[in-house]
DSSP file (Angstrom, degrees, kcal/mol; ACC not computed):
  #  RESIDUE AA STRUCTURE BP1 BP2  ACC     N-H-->O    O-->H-N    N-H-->O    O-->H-N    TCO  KAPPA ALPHA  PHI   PSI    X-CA   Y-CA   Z-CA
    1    1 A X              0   0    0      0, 0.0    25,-1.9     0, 0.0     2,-0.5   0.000 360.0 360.0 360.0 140.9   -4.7   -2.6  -12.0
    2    2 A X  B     -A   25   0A   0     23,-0.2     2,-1.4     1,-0.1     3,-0.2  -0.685 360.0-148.2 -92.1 129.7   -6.3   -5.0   -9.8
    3    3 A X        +     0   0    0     21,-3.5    20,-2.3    -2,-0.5    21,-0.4  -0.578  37.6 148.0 -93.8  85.2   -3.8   -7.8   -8.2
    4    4 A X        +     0   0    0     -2,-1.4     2,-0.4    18,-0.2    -1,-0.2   0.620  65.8  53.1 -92.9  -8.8   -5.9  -11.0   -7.7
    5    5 A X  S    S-     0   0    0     -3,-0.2    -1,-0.2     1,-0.1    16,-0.1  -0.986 104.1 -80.0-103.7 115.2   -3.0  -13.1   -8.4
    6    6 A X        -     0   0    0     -2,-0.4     2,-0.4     1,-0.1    16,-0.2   0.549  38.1-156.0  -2.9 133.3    0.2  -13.0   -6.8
    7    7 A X  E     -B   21   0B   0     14,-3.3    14,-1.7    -4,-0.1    -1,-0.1  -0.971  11.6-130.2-137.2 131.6    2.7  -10.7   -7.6
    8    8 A X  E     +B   20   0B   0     -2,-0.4     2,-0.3    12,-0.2    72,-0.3  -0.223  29.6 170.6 -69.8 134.9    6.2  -11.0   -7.1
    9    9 A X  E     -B   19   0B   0     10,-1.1    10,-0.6    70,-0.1     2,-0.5  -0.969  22.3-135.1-145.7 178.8    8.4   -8.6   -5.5
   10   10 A X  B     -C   78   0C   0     68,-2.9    68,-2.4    -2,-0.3     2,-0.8  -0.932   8.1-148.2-126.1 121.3   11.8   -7.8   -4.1
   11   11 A X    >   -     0   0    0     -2,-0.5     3,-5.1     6,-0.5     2,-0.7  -0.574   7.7-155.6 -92.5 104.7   13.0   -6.2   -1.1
   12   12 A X  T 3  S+     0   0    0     -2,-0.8     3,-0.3    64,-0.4    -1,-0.1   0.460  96.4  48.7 -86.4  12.9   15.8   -4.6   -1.5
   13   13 A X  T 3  S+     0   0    0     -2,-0.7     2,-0.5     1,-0.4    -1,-0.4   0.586 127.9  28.9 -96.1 -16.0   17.0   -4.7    2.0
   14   14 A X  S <  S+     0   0    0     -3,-5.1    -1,-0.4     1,-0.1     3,-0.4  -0.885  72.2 168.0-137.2  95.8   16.0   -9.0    2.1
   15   15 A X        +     0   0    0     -2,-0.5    -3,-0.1    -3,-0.3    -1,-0.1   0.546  65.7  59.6 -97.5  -4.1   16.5   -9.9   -1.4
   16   16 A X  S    S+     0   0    0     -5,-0.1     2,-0.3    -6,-0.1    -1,-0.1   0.339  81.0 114.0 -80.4   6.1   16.4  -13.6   -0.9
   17   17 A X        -     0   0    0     -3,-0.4     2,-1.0    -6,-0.1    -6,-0.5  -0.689  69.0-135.3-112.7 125.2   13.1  -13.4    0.5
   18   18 A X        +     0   0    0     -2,-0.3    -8,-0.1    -8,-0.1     2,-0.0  -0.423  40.5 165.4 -60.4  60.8   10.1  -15.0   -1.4
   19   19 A X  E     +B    9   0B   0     -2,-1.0   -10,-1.1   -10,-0.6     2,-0.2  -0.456  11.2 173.5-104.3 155.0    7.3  -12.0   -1.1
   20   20 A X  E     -B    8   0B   0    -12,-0.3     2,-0.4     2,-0.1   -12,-0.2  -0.822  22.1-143.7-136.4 129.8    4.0  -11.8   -3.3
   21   21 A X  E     +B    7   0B   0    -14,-1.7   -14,-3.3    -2,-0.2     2,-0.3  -0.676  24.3 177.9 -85.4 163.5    1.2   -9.2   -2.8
   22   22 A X        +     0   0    0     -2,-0.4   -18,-0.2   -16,-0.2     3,-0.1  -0.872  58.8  26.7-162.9 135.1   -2.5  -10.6   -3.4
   23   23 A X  S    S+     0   0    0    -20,-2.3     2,-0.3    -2,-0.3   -19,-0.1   0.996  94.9 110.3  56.8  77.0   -5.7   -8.8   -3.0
   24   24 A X        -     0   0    0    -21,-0.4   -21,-3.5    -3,-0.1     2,-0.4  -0.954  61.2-138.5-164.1 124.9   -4.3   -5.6   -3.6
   25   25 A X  B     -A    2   0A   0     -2,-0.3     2,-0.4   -23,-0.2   -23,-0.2  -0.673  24.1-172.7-106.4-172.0   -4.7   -3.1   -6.6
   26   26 A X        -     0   0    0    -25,-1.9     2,-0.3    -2,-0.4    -2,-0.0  -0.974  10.6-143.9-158.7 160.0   -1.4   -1.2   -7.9
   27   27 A X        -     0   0    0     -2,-0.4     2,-0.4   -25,-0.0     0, 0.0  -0.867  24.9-106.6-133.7 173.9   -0.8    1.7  -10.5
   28   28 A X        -     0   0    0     -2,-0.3    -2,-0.0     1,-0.1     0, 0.0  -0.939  31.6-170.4 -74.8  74.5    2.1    2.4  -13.1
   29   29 A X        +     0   0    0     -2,-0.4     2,-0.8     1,-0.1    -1,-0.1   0.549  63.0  69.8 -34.0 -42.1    4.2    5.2  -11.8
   30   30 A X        +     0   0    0      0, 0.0     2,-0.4     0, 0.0    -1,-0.1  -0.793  59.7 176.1-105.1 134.5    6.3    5.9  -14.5
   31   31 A X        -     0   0    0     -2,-0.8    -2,-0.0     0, 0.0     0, 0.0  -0.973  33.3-112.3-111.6 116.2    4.6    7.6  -17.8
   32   32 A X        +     0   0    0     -2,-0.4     3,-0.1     1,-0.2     7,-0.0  -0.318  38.4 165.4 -34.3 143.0    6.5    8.8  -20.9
   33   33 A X        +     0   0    0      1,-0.2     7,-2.3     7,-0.1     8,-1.1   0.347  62.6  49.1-139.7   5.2    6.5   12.3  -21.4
   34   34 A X  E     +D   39   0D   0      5,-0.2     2,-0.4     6,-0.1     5,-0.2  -0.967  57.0 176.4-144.9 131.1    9.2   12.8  -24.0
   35   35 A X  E >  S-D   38   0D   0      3,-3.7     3,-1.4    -2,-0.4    -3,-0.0  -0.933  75.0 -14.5-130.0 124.3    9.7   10.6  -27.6
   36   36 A X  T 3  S-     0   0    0     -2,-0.4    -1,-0.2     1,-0.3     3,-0.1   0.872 134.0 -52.9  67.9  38.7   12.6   11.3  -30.5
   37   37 A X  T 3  S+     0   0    0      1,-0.2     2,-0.4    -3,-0.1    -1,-0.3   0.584 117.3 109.0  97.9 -12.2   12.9   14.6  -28.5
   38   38 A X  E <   -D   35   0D   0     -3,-1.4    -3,-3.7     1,-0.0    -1,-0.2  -0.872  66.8-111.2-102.2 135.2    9.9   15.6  -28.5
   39   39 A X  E     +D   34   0D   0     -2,-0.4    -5,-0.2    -5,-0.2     4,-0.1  -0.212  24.8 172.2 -79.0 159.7    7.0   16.1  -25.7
   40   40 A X        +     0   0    0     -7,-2.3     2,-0.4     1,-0.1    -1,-0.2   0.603  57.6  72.4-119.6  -4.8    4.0   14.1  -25.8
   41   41 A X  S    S-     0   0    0     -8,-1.1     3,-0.1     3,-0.0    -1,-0.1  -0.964  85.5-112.0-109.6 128.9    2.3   15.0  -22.4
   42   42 A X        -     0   0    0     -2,-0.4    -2,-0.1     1,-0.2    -1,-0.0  -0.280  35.2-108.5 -31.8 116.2    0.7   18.2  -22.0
   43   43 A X        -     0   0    0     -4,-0.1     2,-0.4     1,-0.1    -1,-0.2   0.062  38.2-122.2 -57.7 176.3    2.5   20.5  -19.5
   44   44 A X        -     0   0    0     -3,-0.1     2,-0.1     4,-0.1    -1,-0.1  -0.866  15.6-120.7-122.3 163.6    0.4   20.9  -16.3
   45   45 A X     >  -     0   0    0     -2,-0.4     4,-2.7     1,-0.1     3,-0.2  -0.455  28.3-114.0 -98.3 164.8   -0.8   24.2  -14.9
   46   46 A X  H  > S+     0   0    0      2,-0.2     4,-1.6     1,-0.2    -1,-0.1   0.850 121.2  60.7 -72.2 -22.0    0.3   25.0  -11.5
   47   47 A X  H  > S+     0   0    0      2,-0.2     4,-1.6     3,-0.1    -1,-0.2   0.583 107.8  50.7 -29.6 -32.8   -3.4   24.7  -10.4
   48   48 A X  H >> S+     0   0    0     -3,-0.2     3,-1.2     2,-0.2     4,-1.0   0.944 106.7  46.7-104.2 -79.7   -3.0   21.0  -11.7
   49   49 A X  H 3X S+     0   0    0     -4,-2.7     4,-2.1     1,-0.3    -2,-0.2   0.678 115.1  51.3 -62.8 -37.9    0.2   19.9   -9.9
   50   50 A X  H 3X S+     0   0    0     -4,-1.6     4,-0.6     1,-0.2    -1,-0.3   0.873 110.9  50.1 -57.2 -46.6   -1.5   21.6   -6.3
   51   51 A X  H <X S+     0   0    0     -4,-1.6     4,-1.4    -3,-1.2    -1,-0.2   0.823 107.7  49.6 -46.9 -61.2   -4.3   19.7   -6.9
   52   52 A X  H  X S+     0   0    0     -4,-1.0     4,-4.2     2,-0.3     3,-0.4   0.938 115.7  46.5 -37.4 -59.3   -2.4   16.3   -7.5
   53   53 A X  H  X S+     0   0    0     -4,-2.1     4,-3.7     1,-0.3    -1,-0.2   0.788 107.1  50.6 -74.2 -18.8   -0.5   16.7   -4.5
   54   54 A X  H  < S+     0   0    0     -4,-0.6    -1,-0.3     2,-0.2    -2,-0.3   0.521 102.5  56.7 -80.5 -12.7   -2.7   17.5   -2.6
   55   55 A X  H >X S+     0   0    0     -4,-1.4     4,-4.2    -3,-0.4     3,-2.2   0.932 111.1  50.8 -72.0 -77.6   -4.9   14.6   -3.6
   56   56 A X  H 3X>S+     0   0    0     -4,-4.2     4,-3.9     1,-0.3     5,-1.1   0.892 109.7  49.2 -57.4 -50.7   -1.6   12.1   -2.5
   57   57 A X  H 3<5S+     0   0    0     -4,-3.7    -1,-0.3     1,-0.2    -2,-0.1   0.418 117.4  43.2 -77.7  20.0   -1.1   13.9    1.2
   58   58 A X  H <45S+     0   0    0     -3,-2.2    -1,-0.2    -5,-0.1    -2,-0.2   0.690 136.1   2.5-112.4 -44.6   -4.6   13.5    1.8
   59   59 A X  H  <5S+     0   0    0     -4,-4.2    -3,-0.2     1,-0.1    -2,-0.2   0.599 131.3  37.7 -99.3  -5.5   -5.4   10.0    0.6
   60   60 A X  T  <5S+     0   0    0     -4,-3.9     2,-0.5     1,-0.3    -3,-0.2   0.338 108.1  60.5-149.6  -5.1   -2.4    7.9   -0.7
   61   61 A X  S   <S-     0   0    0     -5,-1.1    -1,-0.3     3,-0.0     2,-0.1  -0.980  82.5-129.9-107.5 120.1    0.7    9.2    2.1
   62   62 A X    >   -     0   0    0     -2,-0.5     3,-2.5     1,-0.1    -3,-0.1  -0.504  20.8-113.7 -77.5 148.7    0.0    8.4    5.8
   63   63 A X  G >> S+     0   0    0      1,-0.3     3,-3.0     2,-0.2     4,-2.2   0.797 112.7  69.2 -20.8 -54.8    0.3   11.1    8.1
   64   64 A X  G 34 S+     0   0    0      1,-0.3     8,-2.0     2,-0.2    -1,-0.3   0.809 104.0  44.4 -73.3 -10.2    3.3    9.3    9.8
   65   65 A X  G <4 S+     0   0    0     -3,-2.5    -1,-0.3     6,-0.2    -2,-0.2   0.279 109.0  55.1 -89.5  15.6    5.5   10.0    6.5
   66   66 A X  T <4 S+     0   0    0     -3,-3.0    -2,-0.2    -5,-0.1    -3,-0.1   0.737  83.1 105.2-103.9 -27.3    4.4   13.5    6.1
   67   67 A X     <  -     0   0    0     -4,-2.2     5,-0.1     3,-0.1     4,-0.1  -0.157  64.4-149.6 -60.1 129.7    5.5   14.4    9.8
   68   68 A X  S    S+     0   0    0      1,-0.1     3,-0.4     2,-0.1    -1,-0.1   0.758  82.0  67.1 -67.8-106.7    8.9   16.6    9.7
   69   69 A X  S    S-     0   0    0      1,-0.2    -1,-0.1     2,-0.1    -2,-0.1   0.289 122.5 -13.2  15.7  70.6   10.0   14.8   13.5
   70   70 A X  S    S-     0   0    0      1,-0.1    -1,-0.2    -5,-0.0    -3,-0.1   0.989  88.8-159.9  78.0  50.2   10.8   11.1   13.7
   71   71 A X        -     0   0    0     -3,-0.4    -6,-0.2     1,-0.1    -7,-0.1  -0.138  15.7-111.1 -53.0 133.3    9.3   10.5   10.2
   72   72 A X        -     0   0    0     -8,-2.0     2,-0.6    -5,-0.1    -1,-0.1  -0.365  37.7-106.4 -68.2 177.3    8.2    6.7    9.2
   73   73 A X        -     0   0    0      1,-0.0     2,-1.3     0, 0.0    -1,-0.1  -0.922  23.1-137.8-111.0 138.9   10.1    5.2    6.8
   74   74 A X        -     0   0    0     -2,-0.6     2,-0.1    -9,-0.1    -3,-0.0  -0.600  20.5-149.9 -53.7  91.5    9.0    4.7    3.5
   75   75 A X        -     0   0    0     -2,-1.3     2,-0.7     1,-0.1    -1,-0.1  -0.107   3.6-148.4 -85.6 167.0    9.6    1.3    1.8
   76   76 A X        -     0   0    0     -2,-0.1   -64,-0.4     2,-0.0    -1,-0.1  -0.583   7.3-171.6-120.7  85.9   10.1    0.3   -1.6
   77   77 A X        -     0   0    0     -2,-0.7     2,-0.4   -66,-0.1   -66,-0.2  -0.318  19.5-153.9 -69.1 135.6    9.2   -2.7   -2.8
   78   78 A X  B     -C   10   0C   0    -68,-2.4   -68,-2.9     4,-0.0     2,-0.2  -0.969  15.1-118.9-133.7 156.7   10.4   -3.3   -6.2
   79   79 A X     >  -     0   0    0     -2,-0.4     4,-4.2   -70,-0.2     5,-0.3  -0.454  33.4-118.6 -60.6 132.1    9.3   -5.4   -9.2
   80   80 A X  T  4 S+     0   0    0    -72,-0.3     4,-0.2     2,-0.2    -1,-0.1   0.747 119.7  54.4 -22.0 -58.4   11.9   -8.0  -10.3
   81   81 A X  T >> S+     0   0    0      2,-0.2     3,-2.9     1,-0.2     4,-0.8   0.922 115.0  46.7 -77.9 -79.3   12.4   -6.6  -13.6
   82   82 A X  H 3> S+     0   0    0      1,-0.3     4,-2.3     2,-0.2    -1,-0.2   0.779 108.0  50.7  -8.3 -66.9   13.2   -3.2  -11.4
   83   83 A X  H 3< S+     0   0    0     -4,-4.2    -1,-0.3     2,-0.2    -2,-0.2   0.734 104.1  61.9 -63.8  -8.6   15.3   -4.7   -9.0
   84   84 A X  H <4 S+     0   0    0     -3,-2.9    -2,-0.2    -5,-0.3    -1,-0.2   0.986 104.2  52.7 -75.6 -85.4   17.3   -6.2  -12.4
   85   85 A X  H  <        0   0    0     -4,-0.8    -2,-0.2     1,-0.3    -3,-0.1   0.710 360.0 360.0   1.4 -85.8   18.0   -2.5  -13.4
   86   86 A X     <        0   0    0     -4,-2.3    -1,-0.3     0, 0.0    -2,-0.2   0.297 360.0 360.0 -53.9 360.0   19.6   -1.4  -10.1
């Protein structure tokens, strides 16, 4: 989804801090995959998970969080709603 309006977020290390990303797109991370007990996603082959990941460390993780050695740190921005949860 493309963010062409502000979107709110929280950090959860500064949570008094007024942040919005803009001019930005964003995806939905969490998917059902199980309802009344049953699944509803089609398992994946192991072909299909290599692929995937391999997908993220080449285009969607920088380099400096794959490095074992003095790793960056990843942050986590979270959605209000999210931060509600925790």
């Amino acid at each position: 989804m493309d963010l062409n309006s502000p979107y709110r977020y929280i950090d959860p290390e500064k949570p008094w801090k007024n942040r919005h990303f803009e001019n930005c797109t964003a995806r939905k991370l969490q998917k059902p995959a199980v309802k009344d007990g049953k699944r509803i996603t089609p398992a994946q082959s192991l072909d299909e998970i290599r692929e995937y990941v391999k997908k993220q460390l080449d285009a969607e993780i920088w380099p400096e969080e794959q490095r074992f050695e003095n790793p960056h740190r990843h942050y986590l921005d979270m959605s209000p709603a999210y931060y509600e949860i925790k």
